[in-house]
C-alpha positions in Angstrom: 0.0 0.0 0.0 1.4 3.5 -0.8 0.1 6.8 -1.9 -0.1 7.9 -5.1 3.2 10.0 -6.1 3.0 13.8 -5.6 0.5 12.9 -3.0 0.7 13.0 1.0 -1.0 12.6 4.2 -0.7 15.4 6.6 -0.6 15.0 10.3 1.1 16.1 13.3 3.6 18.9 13.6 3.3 19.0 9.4 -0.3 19.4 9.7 0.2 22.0 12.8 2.4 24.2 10.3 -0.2 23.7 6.8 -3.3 25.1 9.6 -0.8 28.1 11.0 0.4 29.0 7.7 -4.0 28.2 6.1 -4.6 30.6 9.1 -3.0 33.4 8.5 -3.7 34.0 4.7 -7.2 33.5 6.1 -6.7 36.4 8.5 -5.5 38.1 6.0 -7.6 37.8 3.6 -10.4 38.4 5.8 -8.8 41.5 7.0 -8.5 42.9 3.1 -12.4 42.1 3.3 -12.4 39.6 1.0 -15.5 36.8 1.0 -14.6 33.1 0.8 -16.0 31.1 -1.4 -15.7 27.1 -2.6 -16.1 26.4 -6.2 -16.4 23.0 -7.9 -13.4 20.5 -7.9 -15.1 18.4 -10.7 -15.9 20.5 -13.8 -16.6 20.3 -17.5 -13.6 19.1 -19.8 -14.6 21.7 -22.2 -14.5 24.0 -20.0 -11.1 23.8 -18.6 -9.5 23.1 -22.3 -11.6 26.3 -23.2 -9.0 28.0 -25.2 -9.9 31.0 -22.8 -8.5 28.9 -20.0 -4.9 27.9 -19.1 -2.9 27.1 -22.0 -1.4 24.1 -23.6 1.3 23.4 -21.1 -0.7 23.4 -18.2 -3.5 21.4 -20.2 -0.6 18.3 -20.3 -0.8 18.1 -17.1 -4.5 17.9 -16.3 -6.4 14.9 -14.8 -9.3 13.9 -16.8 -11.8 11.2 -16.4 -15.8 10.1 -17.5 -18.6 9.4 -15.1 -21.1 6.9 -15.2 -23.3 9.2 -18.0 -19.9 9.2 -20.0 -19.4 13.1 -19.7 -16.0 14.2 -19.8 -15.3 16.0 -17.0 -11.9 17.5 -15.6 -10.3 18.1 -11.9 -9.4 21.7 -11.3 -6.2 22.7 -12.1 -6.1 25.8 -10.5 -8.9 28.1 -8.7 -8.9 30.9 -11.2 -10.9 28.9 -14.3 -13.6 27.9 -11.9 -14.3 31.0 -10.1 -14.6 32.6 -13.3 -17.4 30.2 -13.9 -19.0 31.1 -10.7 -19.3 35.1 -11.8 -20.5 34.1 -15.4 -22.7 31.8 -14.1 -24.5 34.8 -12.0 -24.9 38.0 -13.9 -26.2 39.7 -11.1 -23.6 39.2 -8.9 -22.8 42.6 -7.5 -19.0 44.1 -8.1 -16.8 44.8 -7.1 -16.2 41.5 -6.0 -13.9 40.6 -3.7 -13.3 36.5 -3.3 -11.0 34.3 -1.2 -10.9 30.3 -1.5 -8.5 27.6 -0.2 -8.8 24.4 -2.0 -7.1 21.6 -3.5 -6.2 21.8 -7.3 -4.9 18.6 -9.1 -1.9 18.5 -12.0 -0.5 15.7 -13.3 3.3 17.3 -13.8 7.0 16.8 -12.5 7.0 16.1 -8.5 10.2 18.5 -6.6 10.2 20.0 -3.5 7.5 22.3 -3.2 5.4 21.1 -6.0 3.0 18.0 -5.6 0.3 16.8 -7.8 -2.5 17.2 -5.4 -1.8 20.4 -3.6 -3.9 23.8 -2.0 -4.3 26.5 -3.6 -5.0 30.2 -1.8 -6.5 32.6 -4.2 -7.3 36.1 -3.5 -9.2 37.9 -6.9 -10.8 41.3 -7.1 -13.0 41.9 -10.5 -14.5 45.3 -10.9 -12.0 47.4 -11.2 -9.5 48.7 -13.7 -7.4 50.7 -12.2 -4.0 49.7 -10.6 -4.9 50.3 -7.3 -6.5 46.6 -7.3 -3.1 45.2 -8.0 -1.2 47.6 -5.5 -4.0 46.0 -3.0 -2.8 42.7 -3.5 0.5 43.4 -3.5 0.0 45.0 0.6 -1.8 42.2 1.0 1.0 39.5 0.3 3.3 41.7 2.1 1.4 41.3 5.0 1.0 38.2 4.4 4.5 37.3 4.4 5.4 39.6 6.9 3.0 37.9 9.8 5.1 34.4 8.3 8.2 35.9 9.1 9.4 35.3 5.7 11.5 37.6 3.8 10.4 37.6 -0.4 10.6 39.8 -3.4 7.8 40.3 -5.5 8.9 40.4 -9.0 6.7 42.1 -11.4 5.8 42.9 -14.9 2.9 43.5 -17.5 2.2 41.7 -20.4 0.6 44.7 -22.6 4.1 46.6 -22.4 6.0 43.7 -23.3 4.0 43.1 -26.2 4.9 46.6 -26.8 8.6 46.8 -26.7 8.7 42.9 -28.5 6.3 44.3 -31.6 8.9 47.4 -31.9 12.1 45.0 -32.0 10.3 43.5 -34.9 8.4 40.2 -32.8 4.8 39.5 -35.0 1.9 40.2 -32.6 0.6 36.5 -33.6 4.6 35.4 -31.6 4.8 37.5 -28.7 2.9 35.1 -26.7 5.3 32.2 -27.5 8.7 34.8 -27.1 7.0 36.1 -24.0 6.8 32.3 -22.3 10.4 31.7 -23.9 11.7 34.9 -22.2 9.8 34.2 -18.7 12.3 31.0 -18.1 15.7 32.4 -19.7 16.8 32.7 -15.7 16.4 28.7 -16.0 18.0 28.4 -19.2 20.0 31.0 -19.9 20.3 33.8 -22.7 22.1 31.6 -25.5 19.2 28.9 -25.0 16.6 31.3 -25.0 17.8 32.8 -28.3 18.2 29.3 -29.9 14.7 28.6 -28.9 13.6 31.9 -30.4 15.0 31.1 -33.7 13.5 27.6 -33.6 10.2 29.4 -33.2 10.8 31.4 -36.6 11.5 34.6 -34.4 13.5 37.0 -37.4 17.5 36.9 -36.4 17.5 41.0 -35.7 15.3 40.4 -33.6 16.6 37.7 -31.7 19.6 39.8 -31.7 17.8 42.8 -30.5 16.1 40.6 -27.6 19.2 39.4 -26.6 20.9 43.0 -26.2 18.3 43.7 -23.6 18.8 40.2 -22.1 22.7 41.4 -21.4 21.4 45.0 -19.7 21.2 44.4 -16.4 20.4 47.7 -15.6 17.4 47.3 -17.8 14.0 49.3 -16.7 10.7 50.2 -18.7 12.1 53.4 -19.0 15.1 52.1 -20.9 12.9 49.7 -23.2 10.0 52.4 -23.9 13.5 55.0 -24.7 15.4 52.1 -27.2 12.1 50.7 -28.5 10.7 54.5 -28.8 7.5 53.4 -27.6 6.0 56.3 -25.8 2.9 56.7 -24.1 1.9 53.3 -25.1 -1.1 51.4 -23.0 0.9 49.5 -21.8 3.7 51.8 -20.4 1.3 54.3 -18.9 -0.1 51.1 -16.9 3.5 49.9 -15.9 4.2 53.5 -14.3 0.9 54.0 -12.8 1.8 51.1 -10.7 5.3 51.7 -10.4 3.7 55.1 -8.6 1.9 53.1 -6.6 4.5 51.2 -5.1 6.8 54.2 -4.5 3.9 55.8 -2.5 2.8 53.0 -0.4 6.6 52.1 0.4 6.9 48.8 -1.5 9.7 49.1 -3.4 11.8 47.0 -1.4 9.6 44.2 -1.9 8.1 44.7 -5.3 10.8 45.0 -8.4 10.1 45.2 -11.9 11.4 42.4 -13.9 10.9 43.4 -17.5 11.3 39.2 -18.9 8.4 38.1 -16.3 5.5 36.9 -18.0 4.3 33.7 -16.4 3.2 30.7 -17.8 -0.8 30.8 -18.1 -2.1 32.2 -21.5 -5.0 34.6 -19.9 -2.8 37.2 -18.0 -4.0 40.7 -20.0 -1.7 43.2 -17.8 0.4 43.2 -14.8 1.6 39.7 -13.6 3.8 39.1 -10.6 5.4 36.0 -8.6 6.5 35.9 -5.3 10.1 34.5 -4.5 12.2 33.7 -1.4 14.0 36.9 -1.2 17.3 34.7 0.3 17.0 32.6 -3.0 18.1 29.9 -0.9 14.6 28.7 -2.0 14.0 28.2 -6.0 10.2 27.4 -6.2 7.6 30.5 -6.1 5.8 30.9 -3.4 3.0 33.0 -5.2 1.6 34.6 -8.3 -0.7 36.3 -10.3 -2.4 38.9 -12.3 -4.8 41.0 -14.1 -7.1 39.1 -16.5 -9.6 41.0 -18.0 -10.6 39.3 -20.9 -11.7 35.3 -19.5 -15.0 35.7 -17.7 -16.6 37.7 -21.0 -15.1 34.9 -23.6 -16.3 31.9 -21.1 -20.3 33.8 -21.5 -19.8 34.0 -25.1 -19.7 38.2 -25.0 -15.5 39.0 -26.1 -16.8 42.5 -26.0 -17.9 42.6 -22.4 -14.8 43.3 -20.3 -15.4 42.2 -16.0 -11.9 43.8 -15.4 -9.8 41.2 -12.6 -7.3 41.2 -11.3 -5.8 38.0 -8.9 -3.0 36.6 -6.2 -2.3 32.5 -6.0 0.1 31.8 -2.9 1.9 28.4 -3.3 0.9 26.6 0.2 3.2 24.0 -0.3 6.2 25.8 -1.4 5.6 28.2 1.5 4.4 25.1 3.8 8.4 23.5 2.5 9.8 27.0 3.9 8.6 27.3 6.9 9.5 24.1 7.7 13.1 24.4 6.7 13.0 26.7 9.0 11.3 25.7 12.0 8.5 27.3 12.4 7.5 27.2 16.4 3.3 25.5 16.3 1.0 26.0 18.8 0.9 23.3 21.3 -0.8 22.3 24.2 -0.9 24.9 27.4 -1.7 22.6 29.7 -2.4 18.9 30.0 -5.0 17.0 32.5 -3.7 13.7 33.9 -5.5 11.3 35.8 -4.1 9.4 38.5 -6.1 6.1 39.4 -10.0 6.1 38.2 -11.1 9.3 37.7 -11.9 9.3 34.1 -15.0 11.0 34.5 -13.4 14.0 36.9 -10.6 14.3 34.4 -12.9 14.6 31.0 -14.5 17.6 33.5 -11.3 19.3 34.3 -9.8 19.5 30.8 -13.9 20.3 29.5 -13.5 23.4 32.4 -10.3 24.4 30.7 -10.9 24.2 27.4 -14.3 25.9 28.3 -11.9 29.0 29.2 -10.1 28.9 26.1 -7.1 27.0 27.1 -5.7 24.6 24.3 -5.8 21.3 26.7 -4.2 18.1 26.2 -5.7 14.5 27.7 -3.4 12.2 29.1 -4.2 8.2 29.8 -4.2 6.9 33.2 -2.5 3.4 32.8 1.0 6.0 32.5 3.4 5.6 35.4 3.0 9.8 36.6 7.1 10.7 36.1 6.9 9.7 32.0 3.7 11.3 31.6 5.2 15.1 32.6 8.9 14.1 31.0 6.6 13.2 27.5 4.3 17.2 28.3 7.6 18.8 29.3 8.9 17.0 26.4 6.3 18.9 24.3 6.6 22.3 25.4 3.5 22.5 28.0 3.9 23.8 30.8 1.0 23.5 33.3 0.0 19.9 34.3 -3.1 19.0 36.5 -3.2 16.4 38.5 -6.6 14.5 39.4 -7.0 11.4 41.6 -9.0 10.2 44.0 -8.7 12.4 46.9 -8.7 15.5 44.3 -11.9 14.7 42.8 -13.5 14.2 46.2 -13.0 17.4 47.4 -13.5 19.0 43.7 -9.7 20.5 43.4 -6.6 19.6 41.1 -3.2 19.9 41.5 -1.3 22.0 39.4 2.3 21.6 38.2 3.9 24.5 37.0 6.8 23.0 35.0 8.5 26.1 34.0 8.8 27.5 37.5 8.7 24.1 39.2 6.0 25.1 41.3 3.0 23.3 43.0 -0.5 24.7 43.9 -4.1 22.6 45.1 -6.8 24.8 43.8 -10.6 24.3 43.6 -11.3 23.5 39.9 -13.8 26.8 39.2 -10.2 28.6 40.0 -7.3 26.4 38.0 -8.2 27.9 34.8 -8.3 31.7 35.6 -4.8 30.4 37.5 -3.3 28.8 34.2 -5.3 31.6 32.2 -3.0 34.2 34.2 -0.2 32.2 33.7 -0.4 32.2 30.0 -0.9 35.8 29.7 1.7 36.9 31.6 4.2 35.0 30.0 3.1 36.5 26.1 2.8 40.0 27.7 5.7 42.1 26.2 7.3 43.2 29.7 7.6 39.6 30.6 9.6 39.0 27.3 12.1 41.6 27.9 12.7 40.4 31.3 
């Protein structure tokens, strides 16, 4: 027996990092007042090959099966095609909209370290507005998010209208700059002399190959730089790229967000800015998030190419940031205090840790066929500190004992007082002037 590859079971300290890390994106989010929302896992093969949707590569790696009425249905690949559904499914839905879901997506691709076939997905997506200021929004937003993880990243970020731009001034057919855009997105990976072979491959004209290249070598290279050698102007595109780039000077996010002119990502729907979210160490390779304006899929999936629902989106990468956190040991809540029962007192026990819990107190249950000294060597062991002791002569008089571990002390209280006792505890010890002591 064995799971199917890309696939794991979650449990235990893992499991205590995935709910911290699910959590806070979902305080997050929550605090950005964004609604959650579950959309379908099972969906219609035609519409997740919609040509609207994600593209050929990510199409490869799709899982796709018949039911019992042989329709051809599809897992979701990602949370972006399906939540589209949702909004043209329901014309009346009011906008702005602003949507969060957590869910498990499904691809059928190369398993590495942060990147299984059955993963979660955490999607944040705005659509009703057209301005920058929903992408500067979700830009704060992972910020925050990533601040509150302790995790140090760099947003990278670019839009796909200039680059179209600047590629159909060095001579790149409109029809091509897709294919030179996705070529360009992964010359990091492959470097500059693979990039241009591929280019050529793709019937790409040698000048401008040669052209692309030239800018490849500038490492100093900006939009201002490309809009001043291409002579673009006050294209679309470059009056969107420094709206935001205003945007991110004003709210203090230049640190964090960088433009990175060869970004393009690999889905085929982005309209505008994109971004992806990196480990700003590079110790760690695999993004930790992404996104980006796409204005163009939920009118196409409704059959109306003229009606434009403007959106713009964020996908964090749980498992690559799950993989971080973990390489770095992320501290998980645990137990604060732990009941254990001493002879037959199972009943007075379930009570005492009820009475706790009751009071907010994250309470742990021990067995009573465990000799006393391991049982508080195994909760030490663990990182709680209070244990309560019940037995007989306890539960007669309705107190408990409690062990202070920390401070090796020992106190017999009545029960309706051990949990404002452990409560003070607690507090005390997470107030700031007890840290600094």
């Amino acid at each position: 027996m064995q799971n199917v590859k890309g696939t794991y079971d979650f449990f235990g300290k893992r499991q205590a990092v995935r709910k911290q890390a699910q959590s806070t994106l979902e305080q997050v989010f929550e605090l950005y007042d964004f609604d959650g929302m579950d959309s379908t896992i099972l969906n219609e093969l035609d519409l997740l090959t919609s040509k609207y949707a994600g593209g050929e590569e990510i199409l490869k790696e799709m899982y796709r099966l018949t039911d019992q009425g042989e329709r051809r249905l599809g897992l979701r690949y990602d949370l972006t095609i399906p939540f589209a559904k949702v909004v043209a499914l329901n014309p009346g839905i009011e906008l702005p909209l602003r949507r969060y879901e957590i869910g498990k997506v499904f691809r059928d691709g190369p398993v590495k370290k942060g990147r299984l076939r059955e993963f979660l997905q955490c999607d944040a997506d705005v659509v009703g507005i057209a301005g920058p200021e929903a992408e500067a929004e979700l830009m704060q937003l992972a910020a925050e998010v990533f601040r509150r993880l302790d995790l140090p990243v760099v947003l990278r970020w670019n839009n796909r209208r200039f680059m179209g731009e600047w590629l159909k001034a060095l001579g790149v057919p409109a029809g091509d700059a897709l294919s030179v855009m996705l070529t360009l997105d992964k010359v990091e990976k492959i470097g500059p002399d693979s990039a241009a072979r591929e280019l050529l491959d793709k019937g790409i004209v040698p000048d401008a190959v040669r052209s692309i290249l030239d800018l490849l070598g500038d490492d100093g290279f900006t939009f201002e730089k490309a809009a001043d050698v291409c002579g673009l102007g006050e294209t679309p595109g470059m009056l969107e790229v420094r709206s935001l780039q205003s945007l991110i000077r004003e709210l203090g996010l230049e640190q964090i967000c960088r433009f990175d002119p060869f970004l393009s990502r690999g889905l085929s729907f982005y309209t505008g800015t994109v971004y992806e979210i990196f480990d700003a160490s590079n110790a760690f390779t695999s993004s930790l998030g992404g996104g980006g304006r796409y204005d163009a899929i939920i009118g196409q999936l409704i059959g109306r190419e003229d009606l434009a629902y403007p959106t713009v989106g964020i996908s964090f990468g749980m498992e690559s940031i799950i993989e971080l956190l973990e390489a770095r040991r992320i501290k998980t809540p645990d137990a604060s205090a732990i009941v254990l029962p001493i002879g037959d007192v199972s009943g007075p026990a379930l009570r005492t840790a009820q009475a706790l819990r009751a009071a907010g107190i994250r309470t742990s249950l021990g067995g009573s066929g465990r000799k006393l000294k391991k049982a508080l060597a195994a909760a030490s062991a663990r990182g709680i500190r209070y244990a309560v002791l019940i037995g007989e002569d306890e539960a007669a008089l309705g107190q408990v004992r409690i062990k202070d571990m920390e401070r090796q002390m020992e106190n017999s209280l009545p029960l309706e007082e051990a949990a404002a006792y452990i409560r003070a505890g607690i507090e005390n010890a997470e107030s700031p002037a007890s840290a600094n002591i």
